[in-house]
Backbone as CSV, one residue per row, in Angstrom:
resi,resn,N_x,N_y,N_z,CA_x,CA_y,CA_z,C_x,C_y,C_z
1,UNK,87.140,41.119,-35.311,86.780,39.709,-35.246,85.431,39.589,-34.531
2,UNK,84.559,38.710,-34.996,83.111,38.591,-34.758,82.989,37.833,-33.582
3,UNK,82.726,37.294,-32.603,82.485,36.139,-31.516,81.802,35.201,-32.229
4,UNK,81.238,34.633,-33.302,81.020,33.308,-33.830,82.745,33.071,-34.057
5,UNK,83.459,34.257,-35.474,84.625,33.868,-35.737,85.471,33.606,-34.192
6,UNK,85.462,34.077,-33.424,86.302,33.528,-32.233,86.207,32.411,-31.406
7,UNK,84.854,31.901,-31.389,84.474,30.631,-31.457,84.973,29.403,-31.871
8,UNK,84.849,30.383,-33.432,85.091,28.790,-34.393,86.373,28.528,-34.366
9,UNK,87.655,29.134,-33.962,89.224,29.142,-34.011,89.632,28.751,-32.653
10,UNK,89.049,27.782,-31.956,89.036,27.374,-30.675,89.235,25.842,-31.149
11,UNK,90.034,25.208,-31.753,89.689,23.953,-32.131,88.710,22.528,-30.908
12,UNK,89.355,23.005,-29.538,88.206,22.086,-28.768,87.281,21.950,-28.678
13,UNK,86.669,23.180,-28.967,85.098,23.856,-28.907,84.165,22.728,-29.997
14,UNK,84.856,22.409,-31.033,84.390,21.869,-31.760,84.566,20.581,-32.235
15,UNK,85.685,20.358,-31.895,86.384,18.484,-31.468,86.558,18.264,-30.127
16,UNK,86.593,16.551,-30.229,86.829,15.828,-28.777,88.052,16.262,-28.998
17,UNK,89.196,16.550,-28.329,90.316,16.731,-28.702,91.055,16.696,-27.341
18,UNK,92.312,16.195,-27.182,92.844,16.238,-26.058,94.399,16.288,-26.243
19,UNK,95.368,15.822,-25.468,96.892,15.223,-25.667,97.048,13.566,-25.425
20,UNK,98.015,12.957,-25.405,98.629,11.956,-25.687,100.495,12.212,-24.860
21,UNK,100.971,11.397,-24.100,102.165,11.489,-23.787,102.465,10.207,-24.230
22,UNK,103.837,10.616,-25.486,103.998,9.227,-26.069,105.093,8.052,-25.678
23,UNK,105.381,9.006,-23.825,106.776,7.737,-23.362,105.378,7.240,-22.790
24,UNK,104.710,7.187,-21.913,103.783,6.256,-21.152,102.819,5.635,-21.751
25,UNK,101.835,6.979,-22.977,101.242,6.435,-23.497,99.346,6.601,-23.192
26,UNK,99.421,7.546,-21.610,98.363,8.067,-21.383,97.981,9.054,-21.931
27,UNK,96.281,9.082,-21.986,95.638,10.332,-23.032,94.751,10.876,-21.815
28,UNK,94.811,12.658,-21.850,94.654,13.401,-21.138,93.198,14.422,-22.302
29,UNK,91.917,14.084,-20.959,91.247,15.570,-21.558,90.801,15.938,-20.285
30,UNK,90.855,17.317,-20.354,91.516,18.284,-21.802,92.838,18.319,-21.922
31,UNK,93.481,18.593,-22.973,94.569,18.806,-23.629,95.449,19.297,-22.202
32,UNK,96.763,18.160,-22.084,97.786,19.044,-21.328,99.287,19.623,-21.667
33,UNK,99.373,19.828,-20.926,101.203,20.315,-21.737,102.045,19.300,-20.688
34,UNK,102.112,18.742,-19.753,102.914,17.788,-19.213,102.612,17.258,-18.951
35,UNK,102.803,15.653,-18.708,102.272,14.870,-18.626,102.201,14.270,-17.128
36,UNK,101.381,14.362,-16.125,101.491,13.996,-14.597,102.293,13.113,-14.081
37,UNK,102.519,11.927,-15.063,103.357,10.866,-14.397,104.658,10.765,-15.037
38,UNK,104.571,11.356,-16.707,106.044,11.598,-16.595,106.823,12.817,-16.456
39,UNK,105.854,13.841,-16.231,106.758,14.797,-15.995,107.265,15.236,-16.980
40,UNK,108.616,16.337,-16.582,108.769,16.778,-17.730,109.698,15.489,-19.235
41,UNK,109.617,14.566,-18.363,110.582,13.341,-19.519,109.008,12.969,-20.568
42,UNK,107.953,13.668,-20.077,107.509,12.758,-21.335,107.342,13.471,-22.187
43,UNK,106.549,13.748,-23.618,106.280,14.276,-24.191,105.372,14.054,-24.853
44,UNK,104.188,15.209,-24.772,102.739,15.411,-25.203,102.724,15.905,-26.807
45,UNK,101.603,15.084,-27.045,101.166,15.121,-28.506,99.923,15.650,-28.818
46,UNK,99.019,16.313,-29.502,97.704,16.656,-29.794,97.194,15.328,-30.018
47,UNK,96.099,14.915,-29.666,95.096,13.973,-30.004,93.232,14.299,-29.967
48,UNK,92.946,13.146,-31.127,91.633,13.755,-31.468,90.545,12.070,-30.753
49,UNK,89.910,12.072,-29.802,88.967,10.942,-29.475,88.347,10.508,-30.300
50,UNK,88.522,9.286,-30.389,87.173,8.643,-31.371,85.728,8.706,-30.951
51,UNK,85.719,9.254,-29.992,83.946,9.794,-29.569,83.449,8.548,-28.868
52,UNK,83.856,7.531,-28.401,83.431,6.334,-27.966,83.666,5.685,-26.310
53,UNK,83.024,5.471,-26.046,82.799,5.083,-24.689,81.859,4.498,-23.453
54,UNK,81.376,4.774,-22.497,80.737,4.252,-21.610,80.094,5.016,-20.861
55,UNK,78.803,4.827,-19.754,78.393,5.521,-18.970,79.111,5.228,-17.779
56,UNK,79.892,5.912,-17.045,80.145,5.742,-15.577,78.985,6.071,-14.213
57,UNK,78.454,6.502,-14.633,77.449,7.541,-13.876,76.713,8.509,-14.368
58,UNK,75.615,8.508,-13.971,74.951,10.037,-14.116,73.842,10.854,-13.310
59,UNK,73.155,11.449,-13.594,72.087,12.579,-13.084,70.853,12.632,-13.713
60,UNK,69.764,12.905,-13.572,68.751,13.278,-14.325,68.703,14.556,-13.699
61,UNK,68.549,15.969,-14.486,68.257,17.156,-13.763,67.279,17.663,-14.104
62,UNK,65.940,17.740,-13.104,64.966,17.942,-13.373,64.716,19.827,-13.306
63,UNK,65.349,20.104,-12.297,65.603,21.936,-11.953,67.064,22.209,-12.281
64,UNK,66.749,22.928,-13.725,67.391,23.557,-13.855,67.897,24.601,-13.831
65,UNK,69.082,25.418,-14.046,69.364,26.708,-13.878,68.394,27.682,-14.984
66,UNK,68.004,28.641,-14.739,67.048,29.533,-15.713,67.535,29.249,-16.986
67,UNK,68.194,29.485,-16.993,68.343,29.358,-18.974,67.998,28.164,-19.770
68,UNK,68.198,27.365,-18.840,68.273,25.626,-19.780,66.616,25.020,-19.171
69,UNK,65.864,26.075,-18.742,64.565,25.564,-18.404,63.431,24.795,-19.371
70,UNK,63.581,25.154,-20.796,62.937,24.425,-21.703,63.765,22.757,-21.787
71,UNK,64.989,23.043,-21.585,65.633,21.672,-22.289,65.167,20.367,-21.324
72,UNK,64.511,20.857,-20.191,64.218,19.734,-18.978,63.234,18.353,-19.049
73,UNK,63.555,17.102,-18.622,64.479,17.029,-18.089,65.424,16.370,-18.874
74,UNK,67.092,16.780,-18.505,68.102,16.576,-19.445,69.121,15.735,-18.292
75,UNK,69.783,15.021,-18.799,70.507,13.805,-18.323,72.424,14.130,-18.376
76,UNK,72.838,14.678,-17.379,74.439,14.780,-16.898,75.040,13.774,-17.215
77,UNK,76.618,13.280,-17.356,76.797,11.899,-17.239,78.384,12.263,-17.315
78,UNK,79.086,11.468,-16.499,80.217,10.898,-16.462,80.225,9.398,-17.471
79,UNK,81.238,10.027,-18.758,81.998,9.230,-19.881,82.948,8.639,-19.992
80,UNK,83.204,7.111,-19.791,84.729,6.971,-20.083,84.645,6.650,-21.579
81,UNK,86.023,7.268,-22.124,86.351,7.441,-23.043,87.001,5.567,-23.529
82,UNK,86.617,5.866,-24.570,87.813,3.781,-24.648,88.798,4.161,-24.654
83,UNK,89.710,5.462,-24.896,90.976,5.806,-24.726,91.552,5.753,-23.106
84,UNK,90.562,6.253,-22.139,90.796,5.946,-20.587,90.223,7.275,-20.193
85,UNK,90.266,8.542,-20.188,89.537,9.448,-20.053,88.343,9.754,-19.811
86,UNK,88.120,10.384,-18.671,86.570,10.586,-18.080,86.003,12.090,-18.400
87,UNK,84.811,12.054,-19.246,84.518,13.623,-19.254,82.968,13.636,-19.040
88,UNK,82.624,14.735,-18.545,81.491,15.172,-17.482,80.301,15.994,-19.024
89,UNK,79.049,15.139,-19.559,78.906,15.791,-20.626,77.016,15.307,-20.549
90,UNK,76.469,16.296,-21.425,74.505,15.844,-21.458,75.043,14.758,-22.632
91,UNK,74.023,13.709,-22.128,73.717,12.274,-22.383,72.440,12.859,-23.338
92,UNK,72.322,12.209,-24.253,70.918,12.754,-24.975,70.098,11.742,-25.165
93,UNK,69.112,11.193,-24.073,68.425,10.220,-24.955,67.377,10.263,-23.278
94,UNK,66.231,9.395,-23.449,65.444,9.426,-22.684,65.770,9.309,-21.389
95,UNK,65.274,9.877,-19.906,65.778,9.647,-18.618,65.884,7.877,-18.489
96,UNK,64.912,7.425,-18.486,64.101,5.662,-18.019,65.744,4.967,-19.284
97,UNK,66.107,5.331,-20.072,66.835,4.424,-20.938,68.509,4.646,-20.443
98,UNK,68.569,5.516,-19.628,70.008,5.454,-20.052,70.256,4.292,-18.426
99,UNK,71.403,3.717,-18.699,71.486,2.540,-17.848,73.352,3.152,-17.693
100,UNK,74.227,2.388,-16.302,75.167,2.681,-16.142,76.420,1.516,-16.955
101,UNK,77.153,2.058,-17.788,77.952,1.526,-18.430,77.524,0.797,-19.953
102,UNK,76.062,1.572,-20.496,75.814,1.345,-21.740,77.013,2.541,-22.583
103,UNK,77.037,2.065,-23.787,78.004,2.123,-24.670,77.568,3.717,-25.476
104,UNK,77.800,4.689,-25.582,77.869,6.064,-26.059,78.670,6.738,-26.902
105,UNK,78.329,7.145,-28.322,78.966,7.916,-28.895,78.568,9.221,-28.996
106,UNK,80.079,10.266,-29.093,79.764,11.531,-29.690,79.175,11.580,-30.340
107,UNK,78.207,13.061,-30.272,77.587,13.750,-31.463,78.257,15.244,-31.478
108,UNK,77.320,16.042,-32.613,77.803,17.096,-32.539,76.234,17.967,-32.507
109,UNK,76.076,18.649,-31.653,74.749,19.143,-30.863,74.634,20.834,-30.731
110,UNK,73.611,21.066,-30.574,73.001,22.579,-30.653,73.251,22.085,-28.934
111,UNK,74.443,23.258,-28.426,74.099,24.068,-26.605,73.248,24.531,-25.966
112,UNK,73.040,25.571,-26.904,72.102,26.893,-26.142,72.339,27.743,-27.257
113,UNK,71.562,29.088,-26.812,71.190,30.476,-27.816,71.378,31.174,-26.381
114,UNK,72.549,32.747,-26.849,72.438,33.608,-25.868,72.155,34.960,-26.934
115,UNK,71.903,35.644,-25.910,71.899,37.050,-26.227,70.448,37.341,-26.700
116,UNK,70.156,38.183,-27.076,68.291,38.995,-27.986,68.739,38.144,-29.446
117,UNK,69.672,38.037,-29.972,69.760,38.033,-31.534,69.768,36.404,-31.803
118,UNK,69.517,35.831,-30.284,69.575,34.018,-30.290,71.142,33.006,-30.893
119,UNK,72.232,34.118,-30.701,73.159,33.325,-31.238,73.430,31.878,-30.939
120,UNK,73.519,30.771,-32.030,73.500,29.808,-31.613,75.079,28.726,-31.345
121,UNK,75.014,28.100,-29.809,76.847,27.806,-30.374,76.503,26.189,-29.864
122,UNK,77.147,25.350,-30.522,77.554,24.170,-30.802,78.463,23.502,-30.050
123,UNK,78.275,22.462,-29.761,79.625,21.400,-28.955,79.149,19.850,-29.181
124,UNK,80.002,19.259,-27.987,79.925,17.991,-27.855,78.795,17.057,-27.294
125,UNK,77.848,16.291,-27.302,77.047,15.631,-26.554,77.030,14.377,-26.998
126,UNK,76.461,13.087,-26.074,76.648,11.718,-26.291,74.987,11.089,-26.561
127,UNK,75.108,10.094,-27.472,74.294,9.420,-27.594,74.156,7.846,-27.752
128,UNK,73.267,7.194,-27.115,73.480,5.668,-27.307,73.934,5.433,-28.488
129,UNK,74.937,4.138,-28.106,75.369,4.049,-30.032,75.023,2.570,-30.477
């Protein structure tokens, strides 16, 4: 098995994807197997985010760690999800524009390139919507 193929058989890697507990009704990312408040009475479901949400907060990071030194400067951000879920993800759009609690959808975005051979791997990032 190749490390792209091991990659790609990661279904989170490549969807918003999380759980659902369907006695309470709360949605958990990342994906859990029990649900915190009900315990073992509730029971968790796979769920996929509609990619939609809010800025809670964020960062502008001007120094970055060596590798991500071209991408600078790139914008951190705490997401709430409209489902209720908060996830920690690069905001893609100019430093001066992003404002706290403007409205953000998923994309699906180039990460990074590792290795000499530039492999390239893919995920999640947000953009004004």
């Amino acid at each position: 098995m190749s490390v792209p193929m091991f990659w790609r058989e990661i279904p989170s890697r490549y969807n918003l994807s999380g759980s659902r507990c369907t006695m309470c009704g709360a949605y958990h990312y990342p994906a859990r197997n029990i649900c915190p408040k009900c315990r073992r009475s509730g029971k968790i479901e796979p769920y996929n985010f509609g990619g939609t949400g809010e800025v809670v907060t964020y960062t502008v990071v001007n120094t970055p760690a060596k590798r991500f030194e071209k991408y600078t400067p790139y914008i951190l951000a705490i997401i709430k999800l409209d489902e209720g879920p908060k996830i920690t993800a690069q905001l893609v759009c100019e430093p001066e524009d992003v404002k706290i609690g403007m409205r953000v959808r998923a994309v699906f975005r180039k990460m990074g390139e590792s290795g000499e051979r530039g492999i390239i791997y893919y995920g999640t990032k947000f953009v004004p919507a």
